[in-house]
Residue frames as qw, qx, qy, qz and C-alpha x, y, z in Angstrom:
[[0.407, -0.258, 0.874, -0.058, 9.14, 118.58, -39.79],
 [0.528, 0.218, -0.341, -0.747, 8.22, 116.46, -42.44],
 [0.874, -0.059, -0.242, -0.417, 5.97, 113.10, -42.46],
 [0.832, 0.023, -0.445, 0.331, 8.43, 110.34, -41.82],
 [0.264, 0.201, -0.490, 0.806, 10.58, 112.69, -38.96],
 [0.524, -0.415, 0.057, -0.742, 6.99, 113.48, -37.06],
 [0.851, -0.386, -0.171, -0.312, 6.33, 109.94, -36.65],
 [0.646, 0.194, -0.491, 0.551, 9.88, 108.91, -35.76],
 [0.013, 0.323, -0.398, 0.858, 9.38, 111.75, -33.02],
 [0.644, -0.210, -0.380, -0.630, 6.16, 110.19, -32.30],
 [0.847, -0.341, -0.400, -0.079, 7.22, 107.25, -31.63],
 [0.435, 0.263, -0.546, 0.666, 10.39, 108.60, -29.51],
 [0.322, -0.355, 0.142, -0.866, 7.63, 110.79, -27.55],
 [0.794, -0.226, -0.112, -0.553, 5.11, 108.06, -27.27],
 [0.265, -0.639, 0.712, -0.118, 7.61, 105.05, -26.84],
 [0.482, -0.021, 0.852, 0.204, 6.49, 103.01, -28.93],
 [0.123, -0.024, -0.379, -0.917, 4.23, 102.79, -32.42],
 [0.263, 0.332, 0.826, -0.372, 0.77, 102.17, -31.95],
 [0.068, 0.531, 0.665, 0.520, -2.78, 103.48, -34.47],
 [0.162, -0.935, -0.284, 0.138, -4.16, 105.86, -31.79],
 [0.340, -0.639, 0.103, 0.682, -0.97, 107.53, -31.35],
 [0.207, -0.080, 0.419, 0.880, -1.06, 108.23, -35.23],
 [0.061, -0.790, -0.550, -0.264, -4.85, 109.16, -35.55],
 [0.270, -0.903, -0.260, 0.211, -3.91, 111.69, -33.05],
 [0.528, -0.305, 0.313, 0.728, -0.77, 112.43, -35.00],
 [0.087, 0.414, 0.696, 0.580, -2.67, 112.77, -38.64],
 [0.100, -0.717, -0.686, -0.066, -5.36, 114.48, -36.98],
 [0.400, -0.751, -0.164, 0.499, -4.01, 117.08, -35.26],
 [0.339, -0.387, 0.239, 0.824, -2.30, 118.17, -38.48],
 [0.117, 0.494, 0.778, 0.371, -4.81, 118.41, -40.32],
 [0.279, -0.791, -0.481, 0.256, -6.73, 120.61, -37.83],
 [0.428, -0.463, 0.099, 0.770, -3.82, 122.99, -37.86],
 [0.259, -0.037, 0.532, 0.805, -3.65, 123.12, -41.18],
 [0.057, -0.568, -0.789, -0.226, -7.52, 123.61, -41.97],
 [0.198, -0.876, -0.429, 0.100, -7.82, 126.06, -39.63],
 [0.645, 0.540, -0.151, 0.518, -4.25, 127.80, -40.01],
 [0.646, -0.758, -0.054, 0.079, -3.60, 127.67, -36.61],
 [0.152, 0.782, -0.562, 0.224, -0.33, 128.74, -35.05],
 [0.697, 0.056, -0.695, 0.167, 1.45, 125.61, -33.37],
 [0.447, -0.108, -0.608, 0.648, 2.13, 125.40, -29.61],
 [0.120, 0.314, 0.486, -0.807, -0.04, 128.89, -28.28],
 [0.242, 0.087, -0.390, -0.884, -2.56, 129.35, -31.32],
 [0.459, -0.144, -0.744, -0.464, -4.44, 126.51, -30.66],
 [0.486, -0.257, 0.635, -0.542, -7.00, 124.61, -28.35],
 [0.521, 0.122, -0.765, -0.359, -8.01, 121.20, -27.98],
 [0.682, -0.201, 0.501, -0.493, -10.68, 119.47, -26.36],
 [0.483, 0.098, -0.812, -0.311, -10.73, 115.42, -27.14],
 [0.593, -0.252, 0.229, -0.730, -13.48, 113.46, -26.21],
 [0.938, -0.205, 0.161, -0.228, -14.01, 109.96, -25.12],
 [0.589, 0.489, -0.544, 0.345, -9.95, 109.27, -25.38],
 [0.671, -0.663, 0.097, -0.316, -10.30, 108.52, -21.28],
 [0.845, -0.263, 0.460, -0.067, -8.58, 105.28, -21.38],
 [0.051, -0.504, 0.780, 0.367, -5.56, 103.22, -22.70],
 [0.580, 0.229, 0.417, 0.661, -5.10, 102.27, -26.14],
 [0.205, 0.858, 0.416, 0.221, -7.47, 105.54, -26.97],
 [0.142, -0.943, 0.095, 0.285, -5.61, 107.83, -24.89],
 [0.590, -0.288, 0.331, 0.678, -2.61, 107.31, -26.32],
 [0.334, 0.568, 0.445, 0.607, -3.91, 109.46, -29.57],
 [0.194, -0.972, -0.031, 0.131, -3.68, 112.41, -26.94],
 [0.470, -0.727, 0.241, 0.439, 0.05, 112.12, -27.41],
 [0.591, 0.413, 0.564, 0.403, -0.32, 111.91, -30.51],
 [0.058, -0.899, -0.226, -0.371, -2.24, 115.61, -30.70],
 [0.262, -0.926, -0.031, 0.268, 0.11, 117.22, -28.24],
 [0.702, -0.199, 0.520, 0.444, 2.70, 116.46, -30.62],
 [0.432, 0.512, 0.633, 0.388, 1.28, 117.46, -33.67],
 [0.096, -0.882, -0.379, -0.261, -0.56, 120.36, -32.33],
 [0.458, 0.237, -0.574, 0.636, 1.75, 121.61, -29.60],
 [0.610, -0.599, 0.026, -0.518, -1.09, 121.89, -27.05],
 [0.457, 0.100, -0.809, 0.356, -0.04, 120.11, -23.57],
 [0.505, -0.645, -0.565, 0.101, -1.59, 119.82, -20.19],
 [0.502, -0.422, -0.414, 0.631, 0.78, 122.11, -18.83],
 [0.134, -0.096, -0.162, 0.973, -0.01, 125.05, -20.45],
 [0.397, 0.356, 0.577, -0.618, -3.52, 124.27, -20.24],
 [0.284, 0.413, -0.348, -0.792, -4.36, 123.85, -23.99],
 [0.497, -0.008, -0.769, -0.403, -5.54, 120.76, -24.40],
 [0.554, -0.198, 0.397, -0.704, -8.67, 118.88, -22.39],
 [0.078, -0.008, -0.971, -0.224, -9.33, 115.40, -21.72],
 [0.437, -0.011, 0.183, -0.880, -13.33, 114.49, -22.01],
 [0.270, 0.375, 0.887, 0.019, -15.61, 111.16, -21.13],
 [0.645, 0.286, -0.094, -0.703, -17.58, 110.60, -23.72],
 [0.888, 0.251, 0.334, -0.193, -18.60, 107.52, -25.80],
 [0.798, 0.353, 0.266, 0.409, -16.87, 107.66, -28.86],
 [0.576, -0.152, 0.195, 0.779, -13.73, 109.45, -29.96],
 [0.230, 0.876, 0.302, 0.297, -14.26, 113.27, -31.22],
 [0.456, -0.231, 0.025, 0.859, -11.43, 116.61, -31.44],
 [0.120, 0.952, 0.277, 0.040, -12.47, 119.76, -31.24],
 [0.574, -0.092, 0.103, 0.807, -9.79, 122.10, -32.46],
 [0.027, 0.952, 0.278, -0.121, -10.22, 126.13, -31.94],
 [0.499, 0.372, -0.029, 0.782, -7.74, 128.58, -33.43],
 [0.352, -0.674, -0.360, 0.540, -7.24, 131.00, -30.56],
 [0.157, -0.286, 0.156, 0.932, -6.19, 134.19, -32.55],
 [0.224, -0.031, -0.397, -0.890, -9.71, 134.01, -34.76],
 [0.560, 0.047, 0.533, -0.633, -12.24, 131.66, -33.08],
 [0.754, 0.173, -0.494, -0.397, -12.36, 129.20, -35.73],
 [0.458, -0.457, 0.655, -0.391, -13.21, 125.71, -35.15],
 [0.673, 0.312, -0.499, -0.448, -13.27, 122.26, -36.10],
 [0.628, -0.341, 0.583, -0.386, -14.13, 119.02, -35.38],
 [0.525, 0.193, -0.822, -0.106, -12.76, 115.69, -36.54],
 [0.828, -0.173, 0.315, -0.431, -14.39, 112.91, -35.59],
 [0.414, -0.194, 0.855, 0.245, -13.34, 108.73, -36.80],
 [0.670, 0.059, -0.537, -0.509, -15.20, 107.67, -40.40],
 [0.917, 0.045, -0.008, -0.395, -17.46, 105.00, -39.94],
 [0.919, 0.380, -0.106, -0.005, -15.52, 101.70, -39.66],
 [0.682, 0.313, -0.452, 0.483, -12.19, 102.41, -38.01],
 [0.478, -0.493, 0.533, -0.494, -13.18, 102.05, -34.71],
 [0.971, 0.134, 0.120, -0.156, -13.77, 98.38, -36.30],
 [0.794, 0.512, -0.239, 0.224, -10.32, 98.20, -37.79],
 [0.106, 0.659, -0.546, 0.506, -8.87, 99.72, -35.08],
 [0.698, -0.340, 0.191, -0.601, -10.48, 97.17, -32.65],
 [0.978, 0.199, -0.024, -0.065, -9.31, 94.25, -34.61],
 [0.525, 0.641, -0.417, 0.373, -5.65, 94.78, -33.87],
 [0.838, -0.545, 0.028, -0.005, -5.18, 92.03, -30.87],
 [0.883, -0.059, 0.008, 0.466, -1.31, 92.13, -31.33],
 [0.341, -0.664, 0.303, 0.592, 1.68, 94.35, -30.43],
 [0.295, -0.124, 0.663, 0.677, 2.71, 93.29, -34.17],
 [0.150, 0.516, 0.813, 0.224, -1.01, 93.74, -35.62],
 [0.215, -0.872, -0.320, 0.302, -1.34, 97.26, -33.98],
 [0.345, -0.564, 0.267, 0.701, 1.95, 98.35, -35.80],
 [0.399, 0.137, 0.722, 0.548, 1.03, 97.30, -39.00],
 [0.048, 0.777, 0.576, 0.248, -2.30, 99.18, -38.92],
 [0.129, -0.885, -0.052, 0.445, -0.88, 102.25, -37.46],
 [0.506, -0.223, 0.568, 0.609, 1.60, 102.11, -40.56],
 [0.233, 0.350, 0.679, 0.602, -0.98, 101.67, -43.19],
 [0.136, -0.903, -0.332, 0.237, -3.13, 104.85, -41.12],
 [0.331, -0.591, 0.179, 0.714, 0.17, 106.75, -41.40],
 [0.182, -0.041, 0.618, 0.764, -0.10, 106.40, -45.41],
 [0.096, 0.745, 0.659, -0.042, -4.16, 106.73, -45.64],
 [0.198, 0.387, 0.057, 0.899, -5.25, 109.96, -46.79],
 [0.116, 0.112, 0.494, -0.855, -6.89, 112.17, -43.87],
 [0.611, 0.031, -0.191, -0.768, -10.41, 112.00, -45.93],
 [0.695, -0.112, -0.677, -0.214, -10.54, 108.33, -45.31],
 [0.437, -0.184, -0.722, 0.505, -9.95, 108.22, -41.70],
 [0.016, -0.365, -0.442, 0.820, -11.38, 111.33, -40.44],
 [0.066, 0.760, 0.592, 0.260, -14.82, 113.28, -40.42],
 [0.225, -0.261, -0.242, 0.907, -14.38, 117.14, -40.18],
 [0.065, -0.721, -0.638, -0.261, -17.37, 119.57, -39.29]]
């Protein structure tokens, strides 16, 4: 599936567009790719401090991307403080963790409108993955 047909499926999945739901879109493919996970059984995913709407929605973001889901137990939700994905390739034990750069938990914070929230999930969708995310 390529860029423009994910988020379209995104937003059919998610039901609407929003910035978490594409951090957790972006992110999740990244991960994949980085680690060269298989979709849907290769992976795991723990995400931390995504507890609560707007944040959580960037889970449905990652079960999308990633094809982890609740039901077949691959993905975990975890309180914490601030936003962090741990992504584990089940067939080799790699792992990786994306985390938010510095600064767009501010940008993402500042988006008090339905119409202010699309725009910035738009210009996220074009960002490259090195500006939005930390991976360790």
């Amino acid at each position: 599936m390529d860029k423009k047909e994910l988020l379209k499926a995104g937003i059919r999945f998610h039901g609407h567009l929003g910035p978490y739901l594409v951090l957790g879109l972006l992110a999740g493919g990244i991960a994949l790719k980085k680690l060269n996970c298989k979709k849907h059984f290769g992976v795991k995913v723990k995400v931390y401090g995504a507890t609560e709407k707007p944040k959580s929605c960037l889970i449905d973001g990652l079960q999308l991307s990633t094809g982890a889901t609740f039901g077949k137990g691959n993905i975990l939700k975890v309180p914490a403080k601030k936003i962090k994905i741990a992504v584990s390739n089940t067939m080799n034990n790699k792992k990786l963790e994306v985390s938010l750069k510095a600064g767009l938990v501010e940008r993402l914070s500042a988006a008090k409108t339905h119409r202010d929230s699309e725009e910035l999930a738009l210009d996220l969708y074009k960002s490259e993955p090195s500006v939005l995310f930390k991976l360790t």
